[in-house]
N, C-alpha and C positions, 0 to 999 in steps of 0.2 A: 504494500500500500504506500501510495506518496507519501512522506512529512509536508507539511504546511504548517508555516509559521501564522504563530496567532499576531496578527501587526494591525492597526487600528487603518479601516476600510480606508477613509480621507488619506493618512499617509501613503497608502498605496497605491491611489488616483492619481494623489501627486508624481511620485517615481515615476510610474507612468507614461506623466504627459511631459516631464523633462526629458526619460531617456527618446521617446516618439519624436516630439519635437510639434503633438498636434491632439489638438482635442478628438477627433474623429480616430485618428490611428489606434490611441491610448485607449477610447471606447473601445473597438474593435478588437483588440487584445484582451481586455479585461471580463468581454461580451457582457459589457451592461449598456443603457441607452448613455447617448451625450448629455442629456438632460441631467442625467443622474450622476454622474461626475462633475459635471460642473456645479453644481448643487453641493456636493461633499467637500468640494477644494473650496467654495466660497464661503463655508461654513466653518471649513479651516482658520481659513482668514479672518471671521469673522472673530473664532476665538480667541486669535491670535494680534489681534487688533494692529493689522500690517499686510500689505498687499505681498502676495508669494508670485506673482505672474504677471507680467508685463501683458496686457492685452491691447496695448495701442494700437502695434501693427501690424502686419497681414502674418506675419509668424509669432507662436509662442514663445516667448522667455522668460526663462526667471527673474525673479531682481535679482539686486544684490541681498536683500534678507531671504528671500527665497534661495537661493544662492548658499548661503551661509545655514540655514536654517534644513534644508539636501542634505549637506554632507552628515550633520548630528542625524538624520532619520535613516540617512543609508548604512551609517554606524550599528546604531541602534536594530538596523534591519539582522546586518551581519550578529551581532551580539545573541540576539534571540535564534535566529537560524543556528548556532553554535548549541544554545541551549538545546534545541529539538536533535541536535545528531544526538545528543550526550543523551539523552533520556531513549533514546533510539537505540543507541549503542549496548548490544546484552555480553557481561561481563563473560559468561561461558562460550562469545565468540561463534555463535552458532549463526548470526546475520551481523551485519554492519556494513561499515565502509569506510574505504583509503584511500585518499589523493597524493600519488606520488611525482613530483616534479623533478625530470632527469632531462642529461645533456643528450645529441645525439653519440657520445661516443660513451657513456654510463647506461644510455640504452642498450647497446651490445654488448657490454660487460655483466650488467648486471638481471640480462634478462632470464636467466636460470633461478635465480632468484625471486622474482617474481612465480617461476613455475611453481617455485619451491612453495614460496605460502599460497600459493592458489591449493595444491594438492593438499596443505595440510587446511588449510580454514575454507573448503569451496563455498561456503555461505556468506565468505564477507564478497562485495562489489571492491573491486578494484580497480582504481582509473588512474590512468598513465597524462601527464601531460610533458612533453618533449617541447623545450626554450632554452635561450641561453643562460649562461650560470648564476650573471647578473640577476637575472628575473627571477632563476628560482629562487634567490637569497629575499628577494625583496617577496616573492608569492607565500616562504614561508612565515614571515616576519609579519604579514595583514590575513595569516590561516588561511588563503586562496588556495592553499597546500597542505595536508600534515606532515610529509615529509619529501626533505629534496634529497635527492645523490647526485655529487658533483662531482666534478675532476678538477683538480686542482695540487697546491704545491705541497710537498711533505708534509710540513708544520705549517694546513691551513687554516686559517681563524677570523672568524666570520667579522666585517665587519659593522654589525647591526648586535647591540647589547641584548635584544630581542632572539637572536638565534642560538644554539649550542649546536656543538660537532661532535661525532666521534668516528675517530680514527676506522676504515676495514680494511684497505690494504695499498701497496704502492703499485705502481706498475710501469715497466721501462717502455720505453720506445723504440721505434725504429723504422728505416725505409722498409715500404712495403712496392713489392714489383710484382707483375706478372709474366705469364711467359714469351709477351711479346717485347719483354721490357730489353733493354742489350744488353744487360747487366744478368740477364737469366742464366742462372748455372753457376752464377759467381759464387765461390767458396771465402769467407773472409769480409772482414770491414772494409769499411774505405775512411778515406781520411775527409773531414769538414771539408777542404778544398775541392773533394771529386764530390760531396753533397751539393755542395755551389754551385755546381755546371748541373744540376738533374733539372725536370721539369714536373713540376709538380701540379696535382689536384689538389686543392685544399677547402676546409673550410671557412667560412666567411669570417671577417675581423668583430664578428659578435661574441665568436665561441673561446672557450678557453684555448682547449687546442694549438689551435690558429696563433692566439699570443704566445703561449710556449715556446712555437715551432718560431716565430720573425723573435724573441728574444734570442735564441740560441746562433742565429743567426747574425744578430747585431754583435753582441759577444765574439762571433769568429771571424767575422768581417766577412763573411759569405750573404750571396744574393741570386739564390735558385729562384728561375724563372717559374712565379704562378700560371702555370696554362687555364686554368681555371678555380674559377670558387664557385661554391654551392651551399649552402643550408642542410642538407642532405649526406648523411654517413653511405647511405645505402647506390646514392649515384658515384661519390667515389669509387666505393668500392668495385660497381658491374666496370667502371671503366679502366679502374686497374687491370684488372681480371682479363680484357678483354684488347687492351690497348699497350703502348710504348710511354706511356709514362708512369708517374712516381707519387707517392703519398707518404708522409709518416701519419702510422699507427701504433697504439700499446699493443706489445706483442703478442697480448690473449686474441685479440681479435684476429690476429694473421695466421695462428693457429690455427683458429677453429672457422677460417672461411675458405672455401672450395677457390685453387687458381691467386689466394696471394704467399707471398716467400718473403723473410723478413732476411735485409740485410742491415748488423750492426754501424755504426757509425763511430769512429772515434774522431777527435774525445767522445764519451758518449753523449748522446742525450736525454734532455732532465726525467729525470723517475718523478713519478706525479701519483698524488695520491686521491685514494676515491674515498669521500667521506661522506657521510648521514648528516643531515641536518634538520632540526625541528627546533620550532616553537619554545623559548625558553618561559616557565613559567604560565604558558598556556594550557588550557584544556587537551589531554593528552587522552584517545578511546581507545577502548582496550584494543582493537584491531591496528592501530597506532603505535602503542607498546607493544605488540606482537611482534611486529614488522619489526622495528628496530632489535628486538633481541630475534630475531629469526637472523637478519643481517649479519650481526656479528657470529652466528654460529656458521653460516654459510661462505662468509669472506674466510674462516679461519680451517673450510675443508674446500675450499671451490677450486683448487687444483686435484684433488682424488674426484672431480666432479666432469672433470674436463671432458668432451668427447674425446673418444680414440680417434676417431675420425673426423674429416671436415663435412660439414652440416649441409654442404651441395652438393650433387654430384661433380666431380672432376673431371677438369678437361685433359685428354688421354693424352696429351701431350706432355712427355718429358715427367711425367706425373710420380712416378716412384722416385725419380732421382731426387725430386724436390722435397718429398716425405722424409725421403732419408735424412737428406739437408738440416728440414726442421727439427726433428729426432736430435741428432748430434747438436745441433745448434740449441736447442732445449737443455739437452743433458748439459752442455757445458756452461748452462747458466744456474743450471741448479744449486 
């Protein structure tokens, strides 16, 4: 059954006709007549003894006290919507719900993880929203999230007094090629100067990633050509796979995808760690606190987790010699 928050009709008239932009639309949404909103917002007013909407001209607006007077009601919205998960939320985990907020490259690390508490709680809803790291820091700091997973530096620490972290694991990097890449077959690093001449897929200067990869960069006085950027972990990847250029990826992900080969870089580059982050001091549901201690049991076994195989079928090309590759190249990072 839906939750509905219990919120006073007129303030909801109001929200409404601000986010519409229009007394007909906001009806039409709410499916009550025009009469009858405008009738509850004027009544608003009335009690309020101050006008909440500009009706001079051919479009709605707020005033400035209507203005001012929005943000305390869409507060107050969120406050009580909060109240309703919590009295929602049953302690033995039998229903509920998760809002988990990840990067696209914690999306591919940490989606075993997700399987993992769907198999063990399938009664809770669980919803993924995939933004940059930015957003999720600021989505978990106003609950638009209960929890983010980020990729970020060793000892990351959130800047908002409002969120806490904890540590699940670090993860190296490295060029990722396919087999049409010219570098296919390569046994061995290469050094930051032969990284400078690659050509890379990347993604966009929103994501963590991305800033990693141009610090490491700036640092070694290199300047590999971006052949493209995207938003998309998943467009990189098909065009790795498929193509003559280059990406850096955490090397879980090169493992476990069909068609890419990870080659080391020295110096290296940075190890980056994947961290939990929630709500300091907020309302925390038990499906909420599940998750995060499921987290840390799963970061501390998610290598005995790992496929043996890659998750696609393999292009027959050159295909065992590369397994082998990554085998030894695994083991000798163990």
């Amino acid at each position: 059954m839906e939750r509905r928050v219990i919120f006073p009709r007129s303030l909801q008239y109001l929200l409404a006709v601000a986010e519409h932009g229009s007394y007909t639309k906001a009806a039409e949404v709410l499916h009550v007549s025009q009469p009858t909103l405008s009738q509850q917002i004027k009544q608003l007013e009335d009690s309020l003894q101050t006008l909440l909407i500009d009706r001079s001209g051919r479009t709605v607006r707020l005033t400035a006290v209507g203005e001012i007077y929005l943000s305390h009601a869409r507060r107050a919205w969120g406050e009580l919507d909060a109240a309703t998960r919590a009295i929602h939320d049953v302690e033995d985990l039998s229903r509920g719900s998760i809002r988990v907020g990840w990067t696209p490259i914690t999306d591919y690390l940490a989606c075993s993880l997700l399987l993992k508490f769907n198999s063990l709680y399938p009664g809770i809803t669980l919803s993924t929203f995939e933004m940059p790291q930015n957003d999720i820091e600021t989505a978990v700091a106003e609950d638009h999230v209960d929890v983010g997973i980020v990729f970020g530096k060793q000892r990351w620490e959130a800047p908002s007094s409002d969120v806490e972290t904890e540590l699940l694991f670090e993860e190296t990097l490295c060029l990722a090629i396919g087999n049409a890449h010219p570098r296919a077959g390569q046994k061995g690093s290469i050094s930051a100067q032969e990284f400078g001449q690659e050509s890379l897929v990347l993604l966009n200067t929103d994501f963590a990633l991305r800033n990693h990869i141009d610090q490491y960069c700036i640092k070694h006085g290199v300047a590999p050509r971006t052949a493209l950027e995207t938003d998309s972990l998943s467009v990189i990847i098909e065009m790795i796979q498929v193509g003559p250029l280059a990406t850096v990826l955490p090397t879980t992900i090169v493992r476990t995808q069909c068609g890419l080969y990870s080659i080391p870089v020295s110096p290296e580059l940075p190890r980056k760690a994947i961290t939990v982050i929630c709500r300091k001091g907020g309302y925390k549901s038990p499906a909420c606190r599940a998750f995060t201690a499921l987290a840390s049991d799963w970061a501390a076994r998610r290598l005995e987790e790992t496929p043996a195989k890659k998750v696609r079928p393999c292009c027959p090309m050159a295909e065992g010699d590369y397994q082998d590759q990554e085998l030894e190249s695994h083991g000798s990072r163990s």
